[in-house]
Backbone as JSON, one array per atom type, in Angstrom:
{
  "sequence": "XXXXXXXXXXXXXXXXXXXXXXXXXXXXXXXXXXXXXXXXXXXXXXXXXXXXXXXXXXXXXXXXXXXXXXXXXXXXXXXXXXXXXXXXXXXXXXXXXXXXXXXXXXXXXXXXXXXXXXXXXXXXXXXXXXXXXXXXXXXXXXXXXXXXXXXXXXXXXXXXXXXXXXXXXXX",
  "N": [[-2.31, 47.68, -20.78], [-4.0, 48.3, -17.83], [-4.79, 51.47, -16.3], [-3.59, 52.35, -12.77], [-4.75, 53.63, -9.99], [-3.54, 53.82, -6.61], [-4.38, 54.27, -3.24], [-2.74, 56.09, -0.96], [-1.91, 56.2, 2.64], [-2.51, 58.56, 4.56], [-1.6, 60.33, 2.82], [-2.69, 63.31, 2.07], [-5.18, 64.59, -0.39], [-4.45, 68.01, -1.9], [-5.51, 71.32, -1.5], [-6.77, 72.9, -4.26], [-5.29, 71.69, -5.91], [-6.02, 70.02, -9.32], [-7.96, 67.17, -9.84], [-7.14, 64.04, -11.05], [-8.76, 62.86, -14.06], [-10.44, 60.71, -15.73], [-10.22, 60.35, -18.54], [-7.28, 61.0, -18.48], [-3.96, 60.69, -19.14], [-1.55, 58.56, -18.21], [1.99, 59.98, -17.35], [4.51, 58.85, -20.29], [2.73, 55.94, -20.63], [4.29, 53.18, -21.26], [5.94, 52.95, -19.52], [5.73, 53.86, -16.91], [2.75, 52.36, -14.93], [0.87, 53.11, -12.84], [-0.18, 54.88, -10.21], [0.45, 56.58, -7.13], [-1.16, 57.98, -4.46], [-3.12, 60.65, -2.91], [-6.42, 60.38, -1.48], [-9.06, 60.61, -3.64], [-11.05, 62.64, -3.88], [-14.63, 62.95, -5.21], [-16.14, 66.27, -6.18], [-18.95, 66.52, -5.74], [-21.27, 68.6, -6.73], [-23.96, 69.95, -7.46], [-27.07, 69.12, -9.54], [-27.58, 65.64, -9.12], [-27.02, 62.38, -9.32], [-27.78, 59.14, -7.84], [-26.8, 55.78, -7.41], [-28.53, 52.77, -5.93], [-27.35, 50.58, -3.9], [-25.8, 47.54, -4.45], [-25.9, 45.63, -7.25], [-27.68, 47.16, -8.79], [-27.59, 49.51, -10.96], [-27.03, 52.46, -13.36], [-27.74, 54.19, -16.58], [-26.36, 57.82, -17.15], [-27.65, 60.69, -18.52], [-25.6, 63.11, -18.98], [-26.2, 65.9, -19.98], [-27.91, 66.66, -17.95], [-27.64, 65.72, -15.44], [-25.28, 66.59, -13.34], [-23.36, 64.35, -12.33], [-23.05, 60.98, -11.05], [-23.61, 58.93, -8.54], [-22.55, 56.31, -5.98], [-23.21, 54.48, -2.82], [-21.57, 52.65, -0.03], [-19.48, 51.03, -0.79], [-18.72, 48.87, 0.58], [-17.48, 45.67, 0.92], [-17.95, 45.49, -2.14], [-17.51, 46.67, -5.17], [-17.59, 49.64, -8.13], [-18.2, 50.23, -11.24], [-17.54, 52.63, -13.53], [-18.08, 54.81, -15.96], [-17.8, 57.06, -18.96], [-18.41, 58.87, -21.94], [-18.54, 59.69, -25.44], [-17.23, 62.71, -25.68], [-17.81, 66.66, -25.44], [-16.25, 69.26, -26.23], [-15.22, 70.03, -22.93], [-16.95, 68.32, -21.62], [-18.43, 65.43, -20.61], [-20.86, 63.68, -22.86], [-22.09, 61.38, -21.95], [-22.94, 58.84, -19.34], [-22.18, 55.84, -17.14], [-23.25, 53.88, -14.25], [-22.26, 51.41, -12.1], [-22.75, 49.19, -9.41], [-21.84, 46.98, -8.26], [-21.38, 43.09, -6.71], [-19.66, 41.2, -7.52], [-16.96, 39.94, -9.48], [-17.77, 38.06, -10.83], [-20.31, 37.57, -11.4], [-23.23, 37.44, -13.24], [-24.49, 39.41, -13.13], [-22.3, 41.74, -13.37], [-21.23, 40.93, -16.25], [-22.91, 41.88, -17.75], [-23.45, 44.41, -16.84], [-20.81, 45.58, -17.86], [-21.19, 45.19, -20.6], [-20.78, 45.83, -24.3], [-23.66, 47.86, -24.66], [-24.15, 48.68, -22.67], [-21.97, 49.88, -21.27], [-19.97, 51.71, -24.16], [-18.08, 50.36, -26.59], [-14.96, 52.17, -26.29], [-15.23, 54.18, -24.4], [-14.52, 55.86, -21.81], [-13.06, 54.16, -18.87], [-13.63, 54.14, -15.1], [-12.86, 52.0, -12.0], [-13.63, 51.16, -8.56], [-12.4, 49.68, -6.55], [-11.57, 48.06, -3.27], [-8.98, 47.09, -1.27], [-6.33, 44.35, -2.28], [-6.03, 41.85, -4.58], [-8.14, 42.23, -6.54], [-8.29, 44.08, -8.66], [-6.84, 43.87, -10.86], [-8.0, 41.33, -11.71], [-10.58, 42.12, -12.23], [-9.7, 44.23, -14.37], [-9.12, 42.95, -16.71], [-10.92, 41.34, -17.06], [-12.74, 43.25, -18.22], [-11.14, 44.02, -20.99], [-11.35, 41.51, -21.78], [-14.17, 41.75, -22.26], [-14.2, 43.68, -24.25], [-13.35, 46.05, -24.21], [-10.58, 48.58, -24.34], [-7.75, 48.57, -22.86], [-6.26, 50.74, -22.17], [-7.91, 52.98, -21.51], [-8.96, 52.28, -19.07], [-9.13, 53.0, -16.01], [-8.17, 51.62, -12.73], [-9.13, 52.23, -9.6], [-7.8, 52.11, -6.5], [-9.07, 51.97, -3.1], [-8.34, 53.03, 0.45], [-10.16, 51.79, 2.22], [-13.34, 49.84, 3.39], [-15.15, 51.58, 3.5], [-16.86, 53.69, 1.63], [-18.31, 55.48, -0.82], [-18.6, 56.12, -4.18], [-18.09, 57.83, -7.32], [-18.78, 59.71, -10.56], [-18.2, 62.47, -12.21], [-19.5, 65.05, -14.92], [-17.1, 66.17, -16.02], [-15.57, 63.9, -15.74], [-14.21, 63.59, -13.87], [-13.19, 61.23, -11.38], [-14.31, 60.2, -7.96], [-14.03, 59.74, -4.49], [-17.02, 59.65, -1.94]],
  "CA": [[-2.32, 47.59, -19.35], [-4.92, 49.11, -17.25], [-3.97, 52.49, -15.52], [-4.08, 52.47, -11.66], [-4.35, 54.56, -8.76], [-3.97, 53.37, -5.47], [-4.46, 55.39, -2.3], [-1.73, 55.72, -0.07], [-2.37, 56.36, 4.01], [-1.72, 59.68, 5.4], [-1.51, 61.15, 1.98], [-4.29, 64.02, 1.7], [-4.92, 66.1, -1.13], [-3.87, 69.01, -1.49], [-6.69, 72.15, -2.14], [-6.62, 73.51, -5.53], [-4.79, 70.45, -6.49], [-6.42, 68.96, -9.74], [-7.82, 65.79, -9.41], [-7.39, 63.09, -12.26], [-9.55, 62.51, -14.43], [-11.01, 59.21, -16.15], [-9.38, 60.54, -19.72], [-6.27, 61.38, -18.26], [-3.04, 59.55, -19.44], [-0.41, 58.66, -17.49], [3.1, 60.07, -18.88], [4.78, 57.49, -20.98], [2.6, 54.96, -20.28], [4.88, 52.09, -21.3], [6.94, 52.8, -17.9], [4.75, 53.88, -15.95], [1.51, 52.01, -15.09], [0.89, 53.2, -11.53], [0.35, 55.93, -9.46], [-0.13, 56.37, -5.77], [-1.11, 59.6, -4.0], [-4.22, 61.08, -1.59], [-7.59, 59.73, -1.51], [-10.02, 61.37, -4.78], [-12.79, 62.88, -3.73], [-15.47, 63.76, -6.26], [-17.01, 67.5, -5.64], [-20.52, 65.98, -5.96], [-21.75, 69.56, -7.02], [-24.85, 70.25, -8.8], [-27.98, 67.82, -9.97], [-27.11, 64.79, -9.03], [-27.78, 60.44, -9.95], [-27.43, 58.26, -7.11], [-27.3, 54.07, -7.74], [-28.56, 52.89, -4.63], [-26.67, 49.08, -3.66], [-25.05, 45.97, -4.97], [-27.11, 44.98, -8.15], [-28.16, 47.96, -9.15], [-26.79, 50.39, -12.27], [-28.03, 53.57, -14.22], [-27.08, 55.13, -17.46], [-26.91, 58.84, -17.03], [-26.88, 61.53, -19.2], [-24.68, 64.61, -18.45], [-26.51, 67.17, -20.27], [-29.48, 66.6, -17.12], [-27.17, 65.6, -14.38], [-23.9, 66.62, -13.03], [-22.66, 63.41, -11.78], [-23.33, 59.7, -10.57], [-22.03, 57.92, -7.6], [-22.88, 55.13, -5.08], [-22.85, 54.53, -1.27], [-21.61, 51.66, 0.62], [-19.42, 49.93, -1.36], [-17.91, 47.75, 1.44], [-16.87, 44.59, 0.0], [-18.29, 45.4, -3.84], [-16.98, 47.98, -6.28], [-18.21, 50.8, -8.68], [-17.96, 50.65, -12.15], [-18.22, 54.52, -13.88], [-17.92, 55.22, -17.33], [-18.06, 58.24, -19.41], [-17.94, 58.79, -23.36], [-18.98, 61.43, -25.92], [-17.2, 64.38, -24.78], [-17.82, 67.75, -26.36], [-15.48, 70.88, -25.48], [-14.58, 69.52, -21.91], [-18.18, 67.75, -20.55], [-18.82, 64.16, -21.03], [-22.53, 63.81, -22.39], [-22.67, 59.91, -21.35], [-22.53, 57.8, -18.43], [-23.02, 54.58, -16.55], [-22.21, 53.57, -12.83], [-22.93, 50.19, -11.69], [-22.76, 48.67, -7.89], [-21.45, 45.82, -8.24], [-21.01, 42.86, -5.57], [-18.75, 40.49, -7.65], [-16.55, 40.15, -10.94], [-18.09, 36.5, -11.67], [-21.24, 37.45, -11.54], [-23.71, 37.84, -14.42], [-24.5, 41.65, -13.26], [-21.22, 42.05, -13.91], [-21.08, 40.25, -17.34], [-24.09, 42.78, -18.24], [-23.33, 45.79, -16.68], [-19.76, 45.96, -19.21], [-21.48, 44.71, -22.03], [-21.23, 47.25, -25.12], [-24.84, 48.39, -24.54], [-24.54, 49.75, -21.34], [-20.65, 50.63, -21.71], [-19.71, 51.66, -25.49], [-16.51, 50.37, -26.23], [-14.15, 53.49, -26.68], [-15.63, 54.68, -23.17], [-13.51, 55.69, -20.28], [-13.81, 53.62, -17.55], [-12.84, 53.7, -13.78], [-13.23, 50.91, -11.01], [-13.28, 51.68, -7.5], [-11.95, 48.34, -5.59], [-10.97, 47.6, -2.33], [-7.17, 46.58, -1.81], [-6.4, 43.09, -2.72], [-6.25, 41.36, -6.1], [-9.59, 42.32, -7.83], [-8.31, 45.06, -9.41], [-6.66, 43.03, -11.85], [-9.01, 40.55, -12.14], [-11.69, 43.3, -12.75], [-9.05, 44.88, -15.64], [-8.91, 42.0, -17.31], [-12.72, 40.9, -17.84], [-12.94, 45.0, -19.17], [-10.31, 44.11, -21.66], [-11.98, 40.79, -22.46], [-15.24, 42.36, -22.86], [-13.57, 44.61, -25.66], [-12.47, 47.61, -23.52], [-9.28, 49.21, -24.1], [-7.05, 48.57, -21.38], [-5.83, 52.4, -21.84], [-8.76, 53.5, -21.19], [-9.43, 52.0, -18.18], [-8.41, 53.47, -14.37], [-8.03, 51.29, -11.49], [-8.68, 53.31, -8.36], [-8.03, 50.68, -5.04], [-9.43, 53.04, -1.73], [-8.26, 51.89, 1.62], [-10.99, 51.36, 3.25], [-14.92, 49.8, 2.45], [-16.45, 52.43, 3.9], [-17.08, 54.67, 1.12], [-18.8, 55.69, -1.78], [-18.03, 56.77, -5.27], [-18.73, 58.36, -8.36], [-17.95, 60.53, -11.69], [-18.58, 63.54, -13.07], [-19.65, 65.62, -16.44], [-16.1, 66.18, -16.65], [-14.64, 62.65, -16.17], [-13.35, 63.41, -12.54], [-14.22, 60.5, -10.36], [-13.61, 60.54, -6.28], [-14.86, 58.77, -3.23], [-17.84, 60.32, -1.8]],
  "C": [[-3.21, 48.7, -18.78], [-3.72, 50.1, -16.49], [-4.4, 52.14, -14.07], [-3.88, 53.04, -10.91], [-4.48, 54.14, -6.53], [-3.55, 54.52, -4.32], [-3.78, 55.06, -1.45], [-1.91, 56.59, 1.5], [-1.79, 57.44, 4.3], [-1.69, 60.66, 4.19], [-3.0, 62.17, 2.07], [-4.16, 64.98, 0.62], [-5.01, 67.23, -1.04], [-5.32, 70.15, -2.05], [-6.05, 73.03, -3.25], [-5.75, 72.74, -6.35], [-6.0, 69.89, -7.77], [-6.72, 67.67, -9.59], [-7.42, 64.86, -11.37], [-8.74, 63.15, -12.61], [-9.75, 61.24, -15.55], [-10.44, 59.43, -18.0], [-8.12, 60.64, -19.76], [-5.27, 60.22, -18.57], [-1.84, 59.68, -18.35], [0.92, 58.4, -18.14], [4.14, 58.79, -18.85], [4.22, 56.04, -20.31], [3.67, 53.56, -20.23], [6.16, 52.04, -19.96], [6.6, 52.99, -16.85], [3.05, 53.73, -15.99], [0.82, 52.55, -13.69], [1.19, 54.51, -10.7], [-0.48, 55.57, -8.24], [-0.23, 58.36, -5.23], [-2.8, 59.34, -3.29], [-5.09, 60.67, -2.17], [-8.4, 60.77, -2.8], [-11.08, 61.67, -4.58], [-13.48, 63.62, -4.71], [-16.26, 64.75, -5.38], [-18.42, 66.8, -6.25], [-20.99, 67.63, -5.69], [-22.69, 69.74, -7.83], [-26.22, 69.15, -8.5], [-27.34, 66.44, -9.94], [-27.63, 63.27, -8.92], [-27.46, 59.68, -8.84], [-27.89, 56.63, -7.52], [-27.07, 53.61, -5.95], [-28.26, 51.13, -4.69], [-26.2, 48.29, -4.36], [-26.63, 45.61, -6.01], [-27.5, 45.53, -8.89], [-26.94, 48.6, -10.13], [-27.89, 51.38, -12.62], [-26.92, 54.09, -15.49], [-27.26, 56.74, -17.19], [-26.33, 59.7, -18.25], [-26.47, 63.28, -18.58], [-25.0, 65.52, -18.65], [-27.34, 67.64, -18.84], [-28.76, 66.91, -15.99], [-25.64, 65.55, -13.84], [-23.18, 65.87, -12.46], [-23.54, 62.25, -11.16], [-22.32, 58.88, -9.5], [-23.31, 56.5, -6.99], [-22.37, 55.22, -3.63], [-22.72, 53.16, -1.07], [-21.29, 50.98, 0.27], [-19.09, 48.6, -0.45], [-17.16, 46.76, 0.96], [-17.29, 44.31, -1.54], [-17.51, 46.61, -4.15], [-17.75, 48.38, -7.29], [-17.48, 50.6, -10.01], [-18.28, 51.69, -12.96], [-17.65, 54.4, -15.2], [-18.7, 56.82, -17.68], [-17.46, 58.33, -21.15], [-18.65, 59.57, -24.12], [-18.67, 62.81, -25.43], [-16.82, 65.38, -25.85], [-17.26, 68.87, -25.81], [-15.01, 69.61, -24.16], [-15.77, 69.23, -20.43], [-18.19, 66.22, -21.55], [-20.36, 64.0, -21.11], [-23.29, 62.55, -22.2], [-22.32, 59.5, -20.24], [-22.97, 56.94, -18.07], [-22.35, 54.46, -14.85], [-23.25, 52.18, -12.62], [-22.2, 49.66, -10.23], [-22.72, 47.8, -8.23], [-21.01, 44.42, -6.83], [-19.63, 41.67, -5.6], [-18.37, 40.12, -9.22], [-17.05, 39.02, -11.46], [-19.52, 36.61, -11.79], [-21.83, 37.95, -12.9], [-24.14, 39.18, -14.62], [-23.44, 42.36, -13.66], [-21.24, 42.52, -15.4], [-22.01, 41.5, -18.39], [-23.54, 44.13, -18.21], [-22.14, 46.48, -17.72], [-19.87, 45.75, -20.3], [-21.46, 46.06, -22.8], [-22.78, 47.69, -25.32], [-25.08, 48.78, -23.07], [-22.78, 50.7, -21.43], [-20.1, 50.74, -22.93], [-18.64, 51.31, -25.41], [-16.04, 51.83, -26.95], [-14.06, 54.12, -25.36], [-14.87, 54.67, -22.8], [-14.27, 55.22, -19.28], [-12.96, 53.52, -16.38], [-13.57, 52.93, -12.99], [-12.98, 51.27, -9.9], [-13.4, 50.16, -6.97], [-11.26, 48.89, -4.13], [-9.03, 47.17, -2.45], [-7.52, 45.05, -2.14], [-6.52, 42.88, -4.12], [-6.84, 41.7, -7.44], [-9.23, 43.3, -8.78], [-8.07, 44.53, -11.0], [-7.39, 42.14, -12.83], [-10.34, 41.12, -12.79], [-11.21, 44.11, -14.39], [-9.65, 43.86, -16.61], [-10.0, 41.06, -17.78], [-13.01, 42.48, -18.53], [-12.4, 44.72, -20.21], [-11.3, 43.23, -22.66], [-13.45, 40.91, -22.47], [-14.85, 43.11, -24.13], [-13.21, 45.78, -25.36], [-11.12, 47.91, -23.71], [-9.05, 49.29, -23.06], [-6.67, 50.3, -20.96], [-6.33, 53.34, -21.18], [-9.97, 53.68, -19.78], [-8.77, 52.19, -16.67], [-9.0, 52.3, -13.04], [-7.9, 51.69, -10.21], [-8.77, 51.85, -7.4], [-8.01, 51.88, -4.4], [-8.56, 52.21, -0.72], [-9.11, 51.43, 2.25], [-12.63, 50.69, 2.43], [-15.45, 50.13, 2.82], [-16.77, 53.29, 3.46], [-18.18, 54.56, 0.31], [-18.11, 56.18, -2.93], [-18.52, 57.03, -6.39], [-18.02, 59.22, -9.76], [-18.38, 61.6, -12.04], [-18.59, 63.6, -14.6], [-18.54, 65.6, -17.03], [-15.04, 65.08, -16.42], [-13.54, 62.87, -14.78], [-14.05, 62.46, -11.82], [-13.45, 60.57, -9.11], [-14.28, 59.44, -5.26], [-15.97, 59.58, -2.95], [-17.79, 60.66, -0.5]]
}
């Protein structure tokens, strides 16, 4: 079962609060699949990868660039991955802008040659359904469900992204 995080209204995080990160387990998974709490914002600090719209993707590597996001998801979502991590930096990634789970950008963008399987991966959705529906083509691509975070935002007026160290946030 995919992990998920959904963002709950009014909640804000807290400063000096850890955020999750895209390796992180949630304890005893088999009872708990689900957490809710304040919105994730990634510190977009440093050299940084932007994927600019719906359609678009980049692999990045981490040694170069301290993070990858996207603007504007509105009604699409953000797929982020991260894999190879040495000491406590991830030295792979991918982010892809996505505008829909049936599509063949999709079908591509999770293929094991842009996402290795083993990878951690998080999804940034909208509320509603997709999250699921989004797990569940990751899985049946060959992704470990374990491995995979479900963030739902409230709103589609963001952006999002991941870091070196496998924290991802809104932007």
């Amino acid at each position: 079962m995919a992990k998920t995080y959904t963002v709950d209204r009014g909640i804000r995080l807290m400063p000096g609060v850890r955020q999750i990160a895209v390796a992180d387990w949630i304890p005893n998974p088999n009872q708990l699949s689900a957490v809710r709490g304040p919105r994730m914002m990634l510190d977009a600090v440093g050299n940084g990868l932007r994927v600019v719209g719906a359609g678009h993707s980049t692999p990045i590597n981490f040694q170069a660039h301290d993070y990858v996001d996207t603007l504007g998801l509105a009604n699409c979502f953000a797929v982020c991955a991260a894999w190879t991590k040495v000491g406590n930096t991830f030295q792979n990634g991918f982010l892809a802008h996505v505008s829909s789970p049936h599509a063949a950008f999709f079908a591509n963008a999770i293929a094991p040659a842009n996402i290795p399987i083993g990878a951690w991966i998080v999804v940034c959705v909208g509320t509603g359904g997709w999250g699921a529906t989004i797990a569940n083509r990751l899985v049946l691509a060959g992704h470990a469900a374990d491995h995979i975070w479900i963030y739902t935002r409230l709103t589609n007026a963001v952006g999002f992204g991941i870091d070196k160290f496998g924290q991802f946030g809104e932007i």
